[in-house]
C-alpha angles and dihedrals in degrees: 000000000000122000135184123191142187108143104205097057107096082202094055099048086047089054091041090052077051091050094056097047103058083044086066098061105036117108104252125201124229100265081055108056097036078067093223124153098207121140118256133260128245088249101040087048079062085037098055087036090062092042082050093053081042091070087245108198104263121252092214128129102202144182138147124269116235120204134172124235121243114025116170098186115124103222103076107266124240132262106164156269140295129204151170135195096223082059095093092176111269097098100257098141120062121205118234122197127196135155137063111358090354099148093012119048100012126029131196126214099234087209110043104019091243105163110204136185113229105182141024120289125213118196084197090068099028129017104180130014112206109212139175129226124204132178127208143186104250097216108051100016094235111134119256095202131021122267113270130185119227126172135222113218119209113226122213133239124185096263098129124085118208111265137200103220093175087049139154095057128198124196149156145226138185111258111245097029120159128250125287090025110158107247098175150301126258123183130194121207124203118201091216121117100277089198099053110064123308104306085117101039103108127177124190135228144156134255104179127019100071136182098001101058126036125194122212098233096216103048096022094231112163113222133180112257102183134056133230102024104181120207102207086060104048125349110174129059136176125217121196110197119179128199127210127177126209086081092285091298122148113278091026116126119249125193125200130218128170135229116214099211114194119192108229126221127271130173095257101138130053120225120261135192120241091207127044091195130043128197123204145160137198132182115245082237095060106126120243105277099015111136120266101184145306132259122181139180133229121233116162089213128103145227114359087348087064089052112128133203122200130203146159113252110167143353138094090273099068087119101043110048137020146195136232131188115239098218092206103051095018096222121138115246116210111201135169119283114180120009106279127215128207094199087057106043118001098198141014134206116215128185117215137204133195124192150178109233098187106058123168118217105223089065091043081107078065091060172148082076093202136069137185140224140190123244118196115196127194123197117215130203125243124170105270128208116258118280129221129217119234098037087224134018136217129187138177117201127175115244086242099062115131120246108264104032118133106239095172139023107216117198133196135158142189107270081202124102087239090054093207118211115274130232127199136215137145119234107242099220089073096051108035090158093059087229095155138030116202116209102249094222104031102034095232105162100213126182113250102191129010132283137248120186091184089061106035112004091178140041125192102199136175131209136206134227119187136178119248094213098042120018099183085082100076120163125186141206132203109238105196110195127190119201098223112210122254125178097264098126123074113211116254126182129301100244129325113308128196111165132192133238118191117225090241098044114132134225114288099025123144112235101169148356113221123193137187143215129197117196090223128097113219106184088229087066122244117307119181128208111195129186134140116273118262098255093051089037085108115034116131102227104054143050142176139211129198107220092194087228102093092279147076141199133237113214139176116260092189149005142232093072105174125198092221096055102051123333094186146056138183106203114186116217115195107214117191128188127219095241134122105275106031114247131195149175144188122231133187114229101197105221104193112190105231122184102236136190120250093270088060104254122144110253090170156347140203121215097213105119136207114211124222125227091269096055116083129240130245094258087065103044082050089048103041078053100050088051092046081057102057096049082057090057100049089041092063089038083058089052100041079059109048077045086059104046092039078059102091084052090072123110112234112235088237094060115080105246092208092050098047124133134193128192138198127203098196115116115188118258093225114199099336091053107101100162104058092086128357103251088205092068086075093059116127112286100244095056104034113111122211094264118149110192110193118215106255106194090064141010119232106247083210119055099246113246095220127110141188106246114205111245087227082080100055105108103219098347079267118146085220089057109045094048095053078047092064104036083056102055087036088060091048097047102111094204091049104123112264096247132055118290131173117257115210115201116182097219132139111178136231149218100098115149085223093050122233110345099200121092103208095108101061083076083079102023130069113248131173087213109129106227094183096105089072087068080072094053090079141256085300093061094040098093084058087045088059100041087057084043097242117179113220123224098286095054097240110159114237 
């Protein structure tokens, strides 16, 4: 039997009163009761195997070992002892440990059973060892007993503080929150046995946070303890709670952690303006939307409760400025409406309201949560661009017009008090083609070459306005022109016709339909008029009828038509349009004589031709080519001369071309020089003769690039016209130089109420005018005198 001994325990001495009861009523054998301790046969070792396997009822007194954690004492502590009955004493019986711990943690004396604790035992770590326990015969090893398991139980002492393991807390709470709000929940765990005396009974309180926060000390919930916290005067507290077990009695271990309380936002403030009056400028030529100035509104919220919302209430500028909200500053942005002008109002009052849009009812009484402020704004002057009126043009203009007429009178003036002068131009990319000229002081719009509206119907020009005194200010103007269509263009055919007659076609049949097409666009819609040309009116072997719907056919007057005696004819159609004034043209239909089977189909066809009256014969194609060949000639022969003559103006390759001087030994004739020019060339248009006076004291080494231009061709007598006129054959004469030269047109102009003023012509013309005044202007005036024939005072003849 199995004992286990340690005297002073009260619970092994109760185990051990067990033990001995249910030994009482095992069923011991034989070796047991006689109480020796001799070692066992070989047959009764088989013999107490078997019993073993037999479930013998065991000879153990048994109990659990107590032990407390933490002893610091330097002999091995304690445990307990082991004992059988069959152990008499002489050490017979040796103890044998094994399990959890056994040889570290606990030892056994082999001899005695002396159970012994070697190092320090922690319940924290480990609150029970389950051990076994053998004993053997010491001589020959066999056991004695059979194995059997204990356990050491590991007793608690208060040695653990209360601890936050989730610490440190943060948490938040609305400002202005009642008493008594939940703020949060903190717990503290101890690692102490909870169901052996109060080493893991733990209360809460708080050591710093008073008096705005309060903790429930049994289940550590943190409540707010103050009313009325106000966030904009303190927002951030910190709460020290502390936890101790023992049930808060005196010696028990306590543990801190702190809770970081942050008040949250509510709308409990209304916004306010700093400033009750604004002042702002802007300059007139401040673009729509650009900013004017910024206004903003204090709230000593947060977050959504410090959103702001601006608007104009009130003012005489409603309708020419505005306001938005920048939703990350929350300031109000007052920007242009409508374009301002200093010269129309000067200054503008604005009133000004800030609000809160998101309000919560239970603050209304805090109210009202919006203010307002005044903005004056000033407008200030700057010198703006020049401005057209109208703001767009649109002009319609036949094709026909003649180069230099005014189609359109374009205005602009200076929006500034000064009202500067006003020069016109037309920006060229809009008119690469140099259609138009435009008059730099009145504006006229005048065309520069002529118009097409089959080419270009329309033409999208802009024209400039710029100030005299400052041209940086330049304003523009879109000039939008039709063509408008005029009946410049005859009908011609379709496309290129030849048609086919069979030699055994008869008279009346149809060979071909012709059409035709006109690239004008009268309003009354085409209408085509055909009929065979004069000279082929009356050929037998063709004729024509006009379908009046835009086309004609072309039938057969006759039969019998034969290859071999003419397989081709050129047959003329005279096609006229329905436009003002009438157009016409005349078109060659190619009829080409073909042998074809009795169904009609074209087996072949000879290109010999047979020409028609109207066609012309080989002598004068020979002759029309040999004519074109002698104007090539001579051509070539023109050039080879000019060549020639241009020869003494190149540079030798000995000269240096960047040092070269030439020099001209001409000196002006002043007054007295009369053969330089001819005067008379600049008499008025509608009495100058085509008369060309060469000077006679030099020839030009150069021949001079000015002509005489006929006064037939003057549109309107007007200078402007003229002048376009002229640019404009002078860009489309093909022998012009190819750089740029200096053109020289004798032309006065004309128009004036008082006729021409100048006097020059009277030199050619008869007059009654008495010149004889200019004889008392003195000797300087005394060659035109004479060239008036003046007399002087004393009536000599000049």
């Amino acid at each position: 039997m199995w004992t286990s001994g340690r005297m002073s325990n009260a619970k092994n001495l109760f185990g051990l009163g067990i033990s001995l009861y249910f030994w009482g009523l095992m069923d011991l054998t034989t070796t047991v009761l006689s109480g020796s301790a001799r070692p066992l046969t070989e047959g009764q070792e088989d013999n107490l195997s078997d019993k073993l396997h037999q479930r013998m009822k065991r000879s153990w007194v048994w109990n659990q070992f107590f032990v407390l954690e933490e002893y610091t004492g330097t002999d091995p502590l304690y445990v307990g002892k082991l004992h059988s009955d069959m152990d008499r004493g002489d050490g017979s019986i040796k103890y044998i440990l094994s399990g959890e711990g056994a040889g570290i943690v606990f030892t056994i004396d082999d001899t005695t059973g002396d159970i012994h604790a070697i190092q320090r035992l922690d319940r924290e770590e480990r609150s029970q060892y389950t051990l076994r326990a053998q004993a053997l015969d010491r001589r020959t090893g066999r056991p004695m007993e059979p194995e059997s398991e204990f356990i050491i139980k590991i007793q608690d002492i208060n040695d653990n503080e209360p601890k936050f393991l989730d610490g440190p807390y943060v948490a938040s709470v609305p400002e202005m929150s009642p008493v008594g709000t939940s703020v949060i929940q903190v717990t503290a765990t101890d690692a102490d046995d909870p169901t052996y005396g109060n080493s893991a009974r733990v209360v809460y309180s708080i050591l710093q946070g008073q008096p705005y926060f309060s903790v429930d000390s049994r289940t550590g919930l943190i409540r707010t303890a103050l009313m009325n916290m106000d966030r904009e005067a303190k927002e951030y507290y910190e709460v020290i709670i502390q936890a101790k077990d023992m049930g808060g009695q005196l010696g028990g271990l306590a543990g801190t952690t702190t809770v970081n309380i942050t008040l949250s936002d509510v709308n409990d403030n209304p916004p306010r303006f700093p400033q009750k009056h604004y002042q702002m400028s802007v300059l007139e030529s401040a673009p729509v939307s650009s900013t004017v100035g910024r206004v903003v509104a204090k709230d000593l919220d947060e977050g959504i409760n410090a959103e702001m919302k601006y608007s104009l209430v009130d003012g005489d500028g409603l309708d020419v400025f505005d306001i938005n909200t920048d939703p990350n500053y929350q300031v109000g942005i007052i920007t242009v409406r409508k374009p301002l002008s200093f010269e129309s109002k000067k200054s503008y009052t604005l009133k000004v309201e800030g609000a809160n849009p998101h309000l919560e009812m239970r603050f209304l009484n805090l109210g009202p949560f919006r203010d307002t402020t005044t903005v004056h704004i000033s407008v200030e002057d700057v010198d703006e661009p020049p401005v057209f009126e109208p703001s767009i043009y649109f002009v319609e203009v036949p094709e026909d017009v003649d180069i230099g007429t005014t189609i359109q009178k374009i205005s602009a003036k200076d929006p500034d008090v000064t009202n500067n002068s006003i020069r016109y131009s037309i920006d060229r990319n809009s008119d690469p083609g140099r259609f138009f000229y435009v008059d730099i002081t009145s504006g006229a719009l005048m065309t520069a070459r002529p118009l097409d509206r089959e080419d270009i119907s329309w033409h999208n020009i802009t024209v400039l306005a710029m100030e005299l005194n400052n041209p940086s200010q330049v304003g523009s103007v879109s000039v939008t022109v039709k063509v408008l269509d005029v009946n410049d263009n005859a009908p011609e055919f379709a496309r290129f016709y030849e048609a086919f007659v069979c030699e055994n076609a008869k008279a009346g049949q149809l060979i071909q339909t012709v059409s035709a097409v006109d690239r004008d666009d009268p309003q009354e819609g085409q209408h085509f008029y055909y009929s065979l040309a004069p000279e082929a009116a009356n050929n037998p072997n063709f004729t024509l009828r006009d379908n009046q719907d835009n086309t004609a056919w072309i039938l057969t007057r006759r039969s019998g038509f034969r290859q071999h005696e003419q397989n081709t004819f050129y047959l003329p159609i005279l096609i006229s349009d329905n436009g003002r004034p009438v157009l016409s043209s005349t078109c060659t239909l190619t009829v080409h004589v073909c042998s074809c089977d009795d169904e009609g189909m074209v087996m072949s066809c000879n290109a010999e031709a047979y020409v028609l009256p109207v066609s012309l014969s080989r002598g004068a194609l020979i002759a029309i080519l040999a004519c074109i060949f002698v104007l090539l000639v001579l051509v070539l022969l023109i050039l080879s001369m000019r060549r020639q003559r241009k020869q003494p103006y190149i540079i030798d390759e000995e000269e240096n071309i960047h040092e070269n001087i030439v020099r001209y030994d001409d000196e002006g004739g002043g007054e007295e020089d009369t053969e330089a020019f001819d005067i008379a060339a600049m008499w008025n248009p509608r009495e100058a003769q085509l008369v060309v006076k060469n000077r006679q004291d030099m020839l030009p080494e150069i021949e001079s690039l000015s002509r005489y231009v006929p006064q037939a061709c003057v549109m309107d007598n007007n200078v402007h016209n003229y002048v376009l006129a002229k640019l404009y054959e002078a860009d489309m004469d093909l022998w012009a130089p190819p750089f740029d030269s200096l053109q020289t047109y004798m032309f006065e102009g004309n128009g004036s109420v008082a006729e021409s003023l100048s006097s020059l012509q009277s030199v050619t013309t008869d007059s009654d005018q008495s010149y004889d005044y200019l004889t008392d202007w003195g000797p300087r005036f005394k060659k035109l005198a004479e060239m008036y024939g003046a007399t002087d005072s004393s009536g000599a003849l000049w």
